[in-house]
C-alpha positions as CSV (number, residue, x, y, z in Angstrom):
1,X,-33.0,130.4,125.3
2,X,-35.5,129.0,128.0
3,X,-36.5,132.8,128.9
4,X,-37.3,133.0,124.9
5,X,-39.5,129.7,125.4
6,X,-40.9,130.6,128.7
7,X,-42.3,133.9,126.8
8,X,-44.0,131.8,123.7
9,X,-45.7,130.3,127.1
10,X,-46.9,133.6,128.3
11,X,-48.4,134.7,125.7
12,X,-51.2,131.7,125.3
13,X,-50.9,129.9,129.3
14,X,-53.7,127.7,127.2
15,X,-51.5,126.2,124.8
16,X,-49.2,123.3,126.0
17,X,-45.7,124.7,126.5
18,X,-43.4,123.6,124.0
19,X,-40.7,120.7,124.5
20,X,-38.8,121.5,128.0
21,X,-35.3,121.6,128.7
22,X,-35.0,118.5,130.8
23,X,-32.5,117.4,133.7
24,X,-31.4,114.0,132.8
25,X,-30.5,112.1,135.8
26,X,-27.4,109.7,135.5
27,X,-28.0,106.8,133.0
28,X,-32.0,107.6,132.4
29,X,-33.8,108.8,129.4
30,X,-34.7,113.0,129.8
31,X,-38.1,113.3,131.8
32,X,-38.8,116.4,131.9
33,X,-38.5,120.1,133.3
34,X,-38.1,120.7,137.3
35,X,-38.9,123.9,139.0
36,X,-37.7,124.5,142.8
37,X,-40.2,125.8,145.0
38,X,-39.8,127.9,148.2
39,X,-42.2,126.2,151.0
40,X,-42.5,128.9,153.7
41,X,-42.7,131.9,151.0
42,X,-45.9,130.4,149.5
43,X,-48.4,133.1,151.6
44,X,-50.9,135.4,150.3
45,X,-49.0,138.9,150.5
46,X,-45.6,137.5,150.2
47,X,-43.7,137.8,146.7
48,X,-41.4,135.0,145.4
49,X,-39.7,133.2,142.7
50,X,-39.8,130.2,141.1
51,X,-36.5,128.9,139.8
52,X,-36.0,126.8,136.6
53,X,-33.7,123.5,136.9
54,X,-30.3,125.7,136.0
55,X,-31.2,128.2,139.8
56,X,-32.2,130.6,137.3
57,X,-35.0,133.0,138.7
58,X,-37.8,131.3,136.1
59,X,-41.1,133.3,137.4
60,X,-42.2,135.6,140.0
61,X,-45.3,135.0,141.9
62,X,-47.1,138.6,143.1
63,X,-49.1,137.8,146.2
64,X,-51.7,140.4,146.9
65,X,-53.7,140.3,150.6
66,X,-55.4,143.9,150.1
67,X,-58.4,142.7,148.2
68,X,-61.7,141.3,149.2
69,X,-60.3,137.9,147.8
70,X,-56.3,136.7,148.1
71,X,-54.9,137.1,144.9
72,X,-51.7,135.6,143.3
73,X,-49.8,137.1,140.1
74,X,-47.2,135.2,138.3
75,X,-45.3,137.0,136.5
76,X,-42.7,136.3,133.5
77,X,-38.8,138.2,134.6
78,X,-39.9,141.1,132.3
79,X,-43.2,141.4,134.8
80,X,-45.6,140.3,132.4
81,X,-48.8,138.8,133.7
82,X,-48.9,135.4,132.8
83,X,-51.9,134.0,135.4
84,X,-53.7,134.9,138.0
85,X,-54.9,132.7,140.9
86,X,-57.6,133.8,143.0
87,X,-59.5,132.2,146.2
88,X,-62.8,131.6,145.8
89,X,-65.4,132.5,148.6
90,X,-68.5,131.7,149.7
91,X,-68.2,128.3,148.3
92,X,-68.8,124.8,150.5
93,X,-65.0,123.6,149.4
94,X,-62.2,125.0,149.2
95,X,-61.5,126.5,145.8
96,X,-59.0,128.2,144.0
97,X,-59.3,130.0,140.2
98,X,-56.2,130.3,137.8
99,X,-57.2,132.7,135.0
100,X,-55.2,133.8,131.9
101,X,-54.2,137.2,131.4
102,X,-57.1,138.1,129.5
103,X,-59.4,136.9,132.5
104,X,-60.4,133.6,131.0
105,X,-60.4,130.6,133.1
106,X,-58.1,128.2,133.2
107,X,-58.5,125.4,135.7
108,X,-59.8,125.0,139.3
109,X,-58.5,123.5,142.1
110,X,-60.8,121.8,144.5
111,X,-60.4,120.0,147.7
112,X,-62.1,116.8,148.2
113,X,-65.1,117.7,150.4
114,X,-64.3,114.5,153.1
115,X,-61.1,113.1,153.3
116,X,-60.6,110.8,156.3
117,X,-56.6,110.2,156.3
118,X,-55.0,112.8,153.7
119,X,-55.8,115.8,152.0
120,X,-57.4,115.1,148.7
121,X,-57.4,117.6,145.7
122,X,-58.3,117.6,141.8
123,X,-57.6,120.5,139.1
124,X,-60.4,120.5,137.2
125,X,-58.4,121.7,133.3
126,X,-60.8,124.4,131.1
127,X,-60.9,122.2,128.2
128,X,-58.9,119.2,129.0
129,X,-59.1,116.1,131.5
130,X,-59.7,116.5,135.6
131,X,-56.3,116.2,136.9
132,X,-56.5,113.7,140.5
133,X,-53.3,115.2,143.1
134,X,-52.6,112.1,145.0
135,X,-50.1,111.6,147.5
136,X,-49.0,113.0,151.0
137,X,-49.3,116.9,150.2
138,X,-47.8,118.2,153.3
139,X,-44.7,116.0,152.1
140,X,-44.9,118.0,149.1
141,X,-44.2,114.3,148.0
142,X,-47.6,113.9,145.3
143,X,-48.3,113.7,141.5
144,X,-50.5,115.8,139.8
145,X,-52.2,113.3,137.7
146,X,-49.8,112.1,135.0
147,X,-48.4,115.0,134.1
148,X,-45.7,116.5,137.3
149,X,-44.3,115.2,140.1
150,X,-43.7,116.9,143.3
151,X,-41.0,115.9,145.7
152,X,-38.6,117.6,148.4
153,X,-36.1,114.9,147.6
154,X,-34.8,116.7,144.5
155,X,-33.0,119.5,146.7
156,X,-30.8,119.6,149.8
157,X,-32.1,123.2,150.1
158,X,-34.6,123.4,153.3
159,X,-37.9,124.4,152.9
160,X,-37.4,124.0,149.3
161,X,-39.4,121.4,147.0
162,X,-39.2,120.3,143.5
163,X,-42.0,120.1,140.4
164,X,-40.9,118.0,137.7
165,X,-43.4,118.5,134.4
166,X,-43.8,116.1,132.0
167,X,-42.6,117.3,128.4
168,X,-45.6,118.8,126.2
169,X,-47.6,120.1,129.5
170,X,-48.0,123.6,130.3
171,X,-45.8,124.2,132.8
172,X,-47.6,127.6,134.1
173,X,-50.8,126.0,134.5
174,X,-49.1,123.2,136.3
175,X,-47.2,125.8,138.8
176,X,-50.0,128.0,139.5
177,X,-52.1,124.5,140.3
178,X,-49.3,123.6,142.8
179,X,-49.4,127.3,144.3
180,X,-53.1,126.5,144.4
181,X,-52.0,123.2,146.8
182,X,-50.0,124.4,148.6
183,X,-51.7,127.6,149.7
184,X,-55.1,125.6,150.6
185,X,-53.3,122.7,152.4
186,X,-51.1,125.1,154.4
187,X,-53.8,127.6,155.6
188,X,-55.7,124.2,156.9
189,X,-53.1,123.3,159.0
């Protein structure tokens, strides 16, 4: 049932996802969907998958170093394309492009051009409202505007982080923006 959802999402990345499954914690109100990350796997070149809140393989993201810019693919299980994130060059800031399958753009994720104490980012939304990442990013303890949460305190699992997504958000657009953060903030440091 959430592979048949997950494919509604991949065949418009534009359009809001539908109503998540959500992981109710003991005695609170459903909050959303999470998605486990894998920190060290995050790389240009290196292939991994995104889980869904049951451990179920949820999305594979294709990382491709062979081309004149680093390019990421997720994929849906079947291998569709569903995004494509791409590292901007020749550009003051750091910048990252998602684009739809169809090449169209999505958001962009900037970093702040001077930020004295933390890392500073915003995912400027084709179509929709700048999202602000605030937070301590190298934690992996941020939110992404009012829509998702990021935490490592969700899973005992090292090198492993959480994304929680609000219900009603696009939930690809909101995982290719964390790829975005975490690849920038990791090849800084």
């Amino acid at each position: 049932m959430l592979r048949r959802r997950r494919m509604d999402v991949a065949a418009d990345p534009s359009r809001p996802a539908a109503a998540p499954t959500a992981m109710p914690s003991a005695g609170a109100a459903p909050t959303g969907t999470r998605y486990r990350m894998v920190e060290k796997l995050v790389s240009v070149g290196d292939d991994f998958f995104i889980q869904n809140d049951h451990g179920q393989h949820a999305f594979k993201v294709d990382g491709k170093a062979l081309r004149l810019r680093d390019t990421l693919y997720f994929r849906d299980m079947e291998g569709h394309e569903i995004c494509k994130i791409q590292q901007r060059v020749a550009r003051i800031r750091d910048t990252m492009e998602i684009e739809g399958p169809d090449g169209r753009q999505l958001a962009m994720v900037h970093k702040a051009m001077i930020t004295p104490l933390r890392d500073r980012y915003v995912v400027k939304v084709e179509g929709g409202p700048d999202l602000d990442v605030q937070g301590n990013i190298l934690s992996h303890e941020y939110r992404i505007g009012d829509v998702a949460t990021v935490s490592k305190k969700w899973f005992r699992v090292r090198d492993s982080y959480g994304v929680e997504i609000d219900p009603g958000q696009n939930d690809i657009l909101i995982l290719a923006a964390t790829v975005c953060i975490d690849q920038m903030s990791h090849d800084l440091h």
